[in-house]
PyMOL commands that place a pseudoatom at each C-alpha (Angstrom):
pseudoatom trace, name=CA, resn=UNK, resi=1, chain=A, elem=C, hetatm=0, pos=[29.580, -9.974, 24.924]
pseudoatom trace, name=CA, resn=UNK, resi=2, chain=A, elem=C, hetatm=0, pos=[29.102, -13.538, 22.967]
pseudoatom trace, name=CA, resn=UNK, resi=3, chain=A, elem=C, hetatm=0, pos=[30.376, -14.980, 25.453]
pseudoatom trace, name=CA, resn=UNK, resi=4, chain=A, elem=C, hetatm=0, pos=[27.656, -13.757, 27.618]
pseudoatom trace, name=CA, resn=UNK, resi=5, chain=A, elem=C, hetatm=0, pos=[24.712, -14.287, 25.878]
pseudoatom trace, name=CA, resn=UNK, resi=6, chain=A, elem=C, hetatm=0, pos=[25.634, -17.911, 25.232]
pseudoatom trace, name=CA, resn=UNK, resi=7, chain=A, elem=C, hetatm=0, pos=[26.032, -17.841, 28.995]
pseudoatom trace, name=CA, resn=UNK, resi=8, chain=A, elem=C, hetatm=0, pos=[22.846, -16.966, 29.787]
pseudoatom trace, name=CA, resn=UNK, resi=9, chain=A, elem=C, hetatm=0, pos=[21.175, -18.839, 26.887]
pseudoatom trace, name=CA, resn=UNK, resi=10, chain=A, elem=C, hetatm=0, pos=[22.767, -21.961, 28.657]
pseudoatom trace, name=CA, resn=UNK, resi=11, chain=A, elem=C, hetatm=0, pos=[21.549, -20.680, 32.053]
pseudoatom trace, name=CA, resn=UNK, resi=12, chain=A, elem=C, hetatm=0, pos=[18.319, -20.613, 30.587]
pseudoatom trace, name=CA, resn=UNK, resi=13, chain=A, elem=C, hetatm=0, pos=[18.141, -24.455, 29.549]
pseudoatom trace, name=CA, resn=UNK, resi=14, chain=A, elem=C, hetatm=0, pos=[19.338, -25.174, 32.935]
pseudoatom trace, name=CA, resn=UNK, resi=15, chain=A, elem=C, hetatm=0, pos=[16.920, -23.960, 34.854]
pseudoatom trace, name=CA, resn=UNK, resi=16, chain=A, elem=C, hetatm=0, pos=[14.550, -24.908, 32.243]
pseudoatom trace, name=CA, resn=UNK, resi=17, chain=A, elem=C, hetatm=0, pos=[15.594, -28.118, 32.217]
pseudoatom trace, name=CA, resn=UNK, resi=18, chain=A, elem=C, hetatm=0, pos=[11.918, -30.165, 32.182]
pseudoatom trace, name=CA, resn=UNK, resi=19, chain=A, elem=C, hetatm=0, pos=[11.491, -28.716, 28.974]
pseudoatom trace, name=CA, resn=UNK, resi=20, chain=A, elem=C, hetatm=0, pos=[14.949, -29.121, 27.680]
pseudoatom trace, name=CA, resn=UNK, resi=21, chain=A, elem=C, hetatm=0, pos=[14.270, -33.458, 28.668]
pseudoatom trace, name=CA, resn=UNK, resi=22, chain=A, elem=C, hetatm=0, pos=[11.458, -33.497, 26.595]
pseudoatom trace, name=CA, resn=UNK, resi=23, chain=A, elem=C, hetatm=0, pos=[13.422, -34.193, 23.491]
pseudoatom trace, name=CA, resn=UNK, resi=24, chain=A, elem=C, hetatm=0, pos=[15.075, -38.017, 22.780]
pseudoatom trace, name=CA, resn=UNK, resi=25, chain=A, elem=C, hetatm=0, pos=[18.683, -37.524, 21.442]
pseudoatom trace, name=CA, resn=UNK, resi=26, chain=A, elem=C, hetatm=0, pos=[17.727, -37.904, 17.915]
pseudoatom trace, name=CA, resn=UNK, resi=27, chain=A, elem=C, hetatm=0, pos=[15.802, -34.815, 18.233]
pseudoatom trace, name=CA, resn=UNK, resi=28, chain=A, elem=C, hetatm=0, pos=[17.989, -32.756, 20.035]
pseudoatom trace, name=CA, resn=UNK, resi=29, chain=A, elem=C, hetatm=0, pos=[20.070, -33.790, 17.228]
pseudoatom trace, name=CA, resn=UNK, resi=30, chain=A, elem=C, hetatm=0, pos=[17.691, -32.477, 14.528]
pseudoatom trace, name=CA, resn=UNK, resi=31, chain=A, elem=C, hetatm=0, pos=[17.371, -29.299, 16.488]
pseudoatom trace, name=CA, resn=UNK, resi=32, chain=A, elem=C, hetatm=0, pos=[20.967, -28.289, 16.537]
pseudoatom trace, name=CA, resn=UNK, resi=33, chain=A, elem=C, hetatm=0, pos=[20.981, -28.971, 12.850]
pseudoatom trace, name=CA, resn=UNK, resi=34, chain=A, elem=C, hetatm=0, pos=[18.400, -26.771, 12.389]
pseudoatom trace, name=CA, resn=UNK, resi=35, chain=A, elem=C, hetatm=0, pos=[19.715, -24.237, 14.248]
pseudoatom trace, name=CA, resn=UNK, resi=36, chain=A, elem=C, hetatm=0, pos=[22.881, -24.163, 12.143]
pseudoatom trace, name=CA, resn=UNK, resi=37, chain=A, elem=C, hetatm=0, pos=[20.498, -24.050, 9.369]
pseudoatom trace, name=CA, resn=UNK, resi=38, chain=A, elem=C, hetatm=0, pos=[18.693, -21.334, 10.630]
pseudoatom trace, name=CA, resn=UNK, resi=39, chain=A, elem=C, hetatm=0, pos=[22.133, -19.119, 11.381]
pseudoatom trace, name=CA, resn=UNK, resi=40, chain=A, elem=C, hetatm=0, pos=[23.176, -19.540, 7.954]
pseudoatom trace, name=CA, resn=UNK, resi=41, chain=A, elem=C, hetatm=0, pos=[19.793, -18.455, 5.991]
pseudoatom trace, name=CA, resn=UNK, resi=42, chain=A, elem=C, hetatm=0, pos=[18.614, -16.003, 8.176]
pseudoatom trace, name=CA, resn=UNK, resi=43, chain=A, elem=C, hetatm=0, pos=[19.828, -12.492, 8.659]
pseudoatom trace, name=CA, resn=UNK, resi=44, chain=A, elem=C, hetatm=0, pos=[22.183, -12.090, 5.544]
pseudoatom trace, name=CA, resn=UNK, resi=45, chain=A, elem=C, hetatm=0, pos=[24.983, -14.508, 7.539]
pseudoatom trace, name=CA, resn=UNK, resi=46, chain=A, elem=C, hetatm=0, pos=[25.251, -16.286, 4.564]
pseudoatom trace, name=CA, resn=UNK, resi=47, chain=A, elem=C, hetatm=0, pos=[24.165, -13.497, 1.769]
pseudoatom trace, name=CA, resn=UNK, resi=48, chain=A, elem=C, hetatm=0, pos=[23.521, -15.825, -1.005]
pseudoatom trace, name=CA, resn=UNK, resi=49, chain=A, elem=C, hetatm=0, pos=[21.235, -18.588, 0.500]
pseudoatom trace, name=CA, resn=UNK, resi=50, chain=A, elem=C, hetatm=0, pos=[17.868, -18.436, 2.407]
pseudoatom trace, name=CA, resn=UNK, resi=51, chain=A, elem=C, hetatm=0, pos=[16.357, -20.430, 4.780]
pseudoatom trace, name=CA, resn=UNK, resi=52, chain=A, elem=C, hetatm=0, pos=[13.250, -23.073, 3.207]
pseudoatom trace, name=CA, resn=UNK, resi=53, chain=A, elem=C, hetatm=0, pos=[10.811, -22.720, 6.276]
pseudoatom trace, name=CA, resn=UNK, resi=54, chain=A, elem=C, hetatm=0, pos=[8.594, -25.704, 4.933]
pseudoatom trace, name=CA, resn=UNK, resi=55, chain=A, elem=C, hetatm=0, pos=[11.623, -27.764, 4.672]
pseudoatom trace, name=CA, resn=UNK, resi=56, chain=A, elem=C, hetatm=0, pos=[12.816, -27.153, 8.160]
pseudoatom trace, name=CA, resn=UNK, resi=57, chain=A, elem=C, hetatm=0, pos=[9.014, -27.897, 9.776]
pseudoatom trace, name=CA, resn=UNK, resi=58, chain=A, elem=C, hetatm=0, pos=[9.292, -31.435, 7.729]
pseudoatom trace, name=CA, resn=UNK, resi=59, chain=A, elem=C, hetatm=0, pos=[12.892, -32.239, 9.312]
pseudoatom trace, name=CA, resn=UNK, resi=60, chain=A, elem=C, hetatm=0, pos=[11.352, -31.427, 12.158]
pseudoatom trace, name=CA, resn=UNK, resi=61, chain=A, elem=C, hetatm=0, pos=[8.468, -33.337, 12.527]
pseudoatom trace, name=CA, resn=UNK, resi=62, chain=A, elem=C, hetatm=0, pos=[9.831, -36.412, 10.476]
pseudoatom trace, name=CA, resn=UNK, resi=63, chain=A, elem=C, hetatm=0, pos=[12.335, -36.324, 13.905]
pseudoatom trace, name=CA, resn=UNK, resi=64, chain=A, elem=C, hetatm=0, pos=[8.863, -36.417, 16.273]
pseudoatom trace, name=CA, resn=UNK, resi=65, chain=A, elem=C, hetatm=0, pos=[9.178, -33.001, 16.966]
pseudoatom trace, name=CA, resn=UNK, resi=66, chain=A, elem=C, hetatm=0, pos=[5.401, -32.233, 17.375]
pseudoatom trace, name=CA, resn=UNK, resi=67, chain=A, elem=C, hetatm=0, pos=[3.901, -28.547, 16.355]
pseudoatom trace, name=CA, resn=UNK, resi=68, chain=A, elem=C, hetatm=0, pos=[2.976, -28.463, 19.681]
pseudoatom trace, name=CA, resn=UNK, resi=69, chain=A, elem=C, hetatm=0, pos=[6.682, -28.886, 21.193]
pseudoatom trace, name=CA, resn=UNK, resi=70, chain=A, elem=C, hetatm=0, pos=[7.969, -26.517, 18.389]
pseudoatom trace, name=CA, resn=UNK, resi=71, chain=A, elem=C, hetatm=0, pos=[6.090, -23.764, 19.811]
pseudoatom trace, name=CA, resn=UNK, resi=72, chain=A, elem=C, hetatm=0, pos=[6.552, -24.267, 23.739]
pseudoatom trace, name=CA, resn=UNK, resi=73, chain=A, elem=C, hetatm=0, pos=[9.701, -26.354, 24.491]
pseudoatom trace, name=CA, resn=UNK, resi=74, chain=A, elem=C, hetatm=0, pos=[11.661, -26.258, 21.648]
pseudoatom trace, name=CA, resn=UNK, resi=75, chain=A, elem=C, hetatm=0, pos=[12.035, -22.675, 22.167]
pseudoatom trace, name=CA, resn=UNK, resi=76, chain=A, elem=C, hetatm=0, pos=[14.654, -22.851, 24.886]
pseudoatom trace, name=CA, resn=UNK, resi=77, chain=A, elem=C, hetatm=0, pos=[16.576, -25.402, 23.406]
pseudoatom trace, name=CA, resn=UNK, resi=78, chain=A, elem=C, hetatm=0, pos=[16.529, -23.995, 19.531]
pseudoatom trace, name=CA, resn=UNK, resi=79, chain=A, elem=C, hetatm=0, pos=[17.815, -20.834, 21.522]
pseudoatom trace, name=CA, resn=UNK, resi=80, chain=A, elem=C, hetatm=0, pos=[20.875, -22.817, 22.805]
pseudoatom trace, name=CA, resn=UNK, resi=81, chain=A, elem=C, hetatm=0, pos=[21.196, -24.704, 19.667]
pseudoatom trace, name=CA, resn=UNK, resi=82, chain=A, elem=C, hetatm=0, pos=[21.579, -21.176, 17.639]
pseudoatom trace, name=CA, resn=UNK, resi=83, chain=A, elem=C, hetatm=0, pos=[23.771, -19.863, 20.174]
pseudoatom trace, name=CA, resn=UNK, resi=84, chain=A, elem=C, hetatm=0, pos=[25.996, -22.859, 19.542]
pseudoatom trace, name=CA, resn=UNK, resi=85, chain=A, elem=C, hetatm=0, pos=[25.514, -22.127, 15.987]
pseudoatom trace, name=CA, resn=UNK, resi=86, chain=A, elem=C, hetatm=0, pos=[26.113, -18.502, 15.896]
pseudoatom trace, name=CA, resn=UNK, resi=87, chain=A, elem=C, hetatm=0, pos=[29.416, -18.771, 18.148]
pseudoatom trace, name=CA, resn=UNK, resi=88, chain=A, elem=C, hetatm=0, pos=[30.668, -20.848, 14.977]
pseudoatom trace, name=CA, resn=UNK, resi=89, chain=A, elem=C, hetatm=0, pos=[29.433, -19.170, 12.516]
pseudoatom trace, name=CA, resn=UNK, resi=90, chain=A, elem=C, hetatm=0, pos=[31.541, -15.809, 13.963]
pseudoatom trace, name=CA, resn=UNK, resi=91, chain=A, elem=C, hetatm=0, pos=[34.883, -18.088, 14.288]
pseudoatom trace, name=CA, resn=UNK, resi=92, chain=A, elem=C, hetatm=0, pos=[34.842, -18.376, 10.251]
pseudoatom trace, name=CA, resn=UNK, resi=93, chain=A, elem=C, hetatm=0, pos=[32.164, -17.412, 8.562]
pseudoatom trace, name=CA, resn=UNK, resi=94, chain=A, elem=C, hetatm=0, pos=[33.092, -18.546, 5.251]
pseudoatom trace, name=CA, resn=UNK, resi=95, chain=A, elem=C, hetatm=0, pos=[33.827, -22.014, 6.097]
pseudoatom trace, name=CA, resn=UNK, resi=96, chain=A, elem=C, hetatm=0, pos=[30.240, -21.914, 7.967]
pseudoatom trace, name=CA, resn=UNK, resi=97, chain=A, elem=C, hetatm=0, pos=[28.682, -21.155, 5.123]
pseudoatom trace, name=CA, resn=UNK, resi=98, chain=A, elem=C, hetatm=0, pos=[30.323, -23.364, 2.800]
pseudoatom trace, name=CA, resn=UNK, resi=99, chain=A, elem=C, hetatm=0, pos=[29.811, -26.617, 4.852]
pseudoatom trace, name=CA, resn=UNK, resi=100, chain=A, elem=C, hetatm=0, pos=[26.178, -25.180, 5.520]
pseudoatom trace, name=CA, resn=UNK, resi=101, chain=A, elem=C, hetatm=0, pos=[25.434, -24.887, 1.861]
pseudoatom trace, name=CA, resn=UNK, resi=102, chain=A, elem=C, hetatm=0, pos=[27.473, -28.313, 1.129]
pseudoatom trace, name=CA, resn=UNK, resi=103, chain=A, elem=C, hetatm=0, pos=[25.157, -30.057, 3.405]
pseudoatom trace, name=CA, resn=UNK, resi=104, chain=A, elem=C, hetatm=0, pos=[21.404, -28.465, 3.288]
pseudoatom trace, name=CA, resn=UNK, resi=105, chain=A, elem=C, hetatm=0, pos=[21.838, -26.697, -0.131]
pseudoatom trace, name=CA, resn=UNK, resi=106, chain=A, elem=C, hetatm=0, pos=[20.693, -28.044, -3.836]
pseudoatom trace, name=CA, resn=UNK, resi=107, chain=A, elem=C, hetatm=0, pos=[22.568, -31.333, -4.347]
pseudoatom trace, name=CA, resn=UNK, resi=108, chain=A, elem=C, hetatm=0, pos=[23.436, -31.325, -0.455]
pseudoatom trace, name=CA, resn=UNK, resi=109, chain=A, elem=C, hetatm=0, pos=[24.837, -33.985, 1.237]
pseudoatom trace, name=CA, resn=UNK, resi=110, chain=A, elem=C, hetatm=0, pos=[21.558, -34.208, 3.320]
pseudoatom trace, name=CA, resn=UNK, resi=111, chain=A, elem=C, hetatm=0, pos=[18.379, -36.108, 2.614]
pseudoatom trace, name=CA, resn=UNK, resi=112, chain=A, elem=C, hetatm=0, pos=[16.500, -32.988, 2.359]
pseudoatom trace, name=CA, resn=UNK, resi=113, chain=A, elem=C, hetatm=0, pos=[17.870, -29.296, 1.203]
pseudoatom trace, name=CA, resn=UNK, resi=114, chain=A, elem=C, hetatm=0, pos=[16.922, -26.523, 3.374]
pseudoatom trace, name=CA, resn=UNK, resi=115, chain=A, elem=C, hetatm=0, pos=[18.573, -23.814, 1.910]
pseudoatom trace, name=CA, resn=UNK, resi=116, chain=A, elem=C, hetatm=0, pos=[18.231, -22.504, -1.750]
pseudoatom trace, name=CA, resn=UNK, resi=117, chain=A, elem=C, hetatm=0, pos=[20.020, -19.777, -3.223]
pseudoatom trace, name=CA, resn=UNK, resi=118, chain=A, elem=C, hetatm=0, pos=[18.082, -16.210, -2.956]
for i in range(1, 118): cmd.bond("trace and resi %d" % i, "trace and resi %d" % (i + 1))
show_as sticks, trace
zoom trace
């Protein structure tokens, strides 16, 4: 059944592919690492950490992602991204959460922490 909604979520880009070009590779790039983000502070994946939506908006736009692609093409390809995500986030979820926490946590390894402990 994963299998199949990542199929279709790819489907999806594909045909939506004018949208899905909009982005430079930098912030494709900031979009799949806030999808895996996203998948680790949302929905009790990781139960001890939450997402910080203010800190995900700056990452965001500080990659040119404008409030006006966040709400109409970034939709397709955050949906891919969190697909991506998700898939390894259900391989080991542990290790997901650990190297999620390591990176966007307090004292993460990433200019800017995203998560914080709920």
């Amino acid at each position: 059944m994963k299998h199949a909604i990542v199929a279709l979520q790819i489907f999806a880009t594909l045909t939506s592919s004018a949208r899905a070009e909009s982005f430079t590779r930098e912030q494709k790039s900031t979009i799949d690492l806030v999808a895996r983000i996203i998948v680790a502070g949302t929905d009790d994946n990781c139960r001890h950490v939450v997402t910080i939506d203010r800190a995900i908006a700056e990452e965001l736009l500080n990659a040119g992602v404008t409030p006006d692609q966040q709400m109409d093409s970034m939709e397709v390809t955050l949906s891919v991204s969190r697909a991506y995500a998700r898939s390894s986030y259900d391989s080991n979820p542990s290790r997901f959460c650990k190297e999620a926490w390591q990176f966007a946590g307090e004292k993460g390894t990433h200019k800017r922490q995203m998560l914080e402990i709920k």
